[in-house]
N, C-alpha and C positions, 0 to 999 in steps of 0.2 A: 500622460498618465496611463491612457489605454495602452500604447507597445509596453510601459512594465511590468503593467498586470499581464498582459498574455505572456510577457517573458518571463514572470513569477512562474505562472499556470504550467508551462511547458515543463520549468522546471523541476517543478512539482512534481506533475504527472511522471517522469520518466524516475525520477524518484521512488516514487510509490511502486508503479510499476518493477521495479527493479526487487526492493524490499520486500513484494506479495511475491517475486517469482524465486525471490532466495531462500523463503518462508516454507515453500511445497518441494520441499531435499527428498523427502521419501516417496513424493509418488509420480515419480519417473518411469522408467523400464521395470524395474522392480516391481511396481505395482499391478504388473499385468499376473503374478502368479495369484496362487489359488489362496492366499493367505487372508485368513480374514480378520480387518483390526475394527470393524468396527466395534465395538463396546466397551472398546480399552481406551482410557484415558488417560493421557500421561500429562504432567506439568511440565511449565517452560523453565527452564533455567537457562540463567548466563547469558549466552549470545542468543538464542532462540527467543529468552523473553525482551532484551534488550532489542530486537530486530521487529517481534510484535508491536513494543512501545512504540517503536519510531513509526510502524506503520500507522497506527492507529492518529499519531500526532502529525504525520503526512495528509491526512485523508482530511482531518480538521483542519487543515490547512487550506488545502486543495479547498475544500467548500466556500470556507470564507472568503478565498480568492476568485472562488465564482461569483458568491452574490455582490464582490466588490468590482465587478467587471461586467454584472449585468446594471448593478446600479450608474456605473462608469457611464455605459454605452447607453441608458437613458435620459442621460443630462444632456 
């Protein structure tokens, strides 16, 4: 039961990780000019809020699959 859970976890995690890093498109190279966005807010649509949802459903994931991997490893 414990190698599923860490094979979940792994999964998970690169998952996520993937999803948070497809998530930050504009502030690559670009972000190094003098432009400044903070006070602008924009909404997500379409594939940007579809790609937040997952993360967010990722991350809920990922947790639960911890506390079910530390409960695992204390039995």
């Amino acid at each position: 039961m414990k190698n599923y859970l860490d094979i979940a976890l792994i999964i998970t995690s690169v998952a996520m990780i993937a999803s948070i890093i497809m998530q930050s498109k504009g502030t690559g190279i670009g972000g190094l000019s003098n432009v400044d966005t903070g006070g602008v807010f924009m909404a997500r649509r379409g594939v940007e809020k579809t790609l937040f949802v997952i993360t967010i459903i990722l991350a809920v994931i990922f947790f639960i699959l911890t506390l079910a991997d530390v409960y695992v490893s204390s039995q």
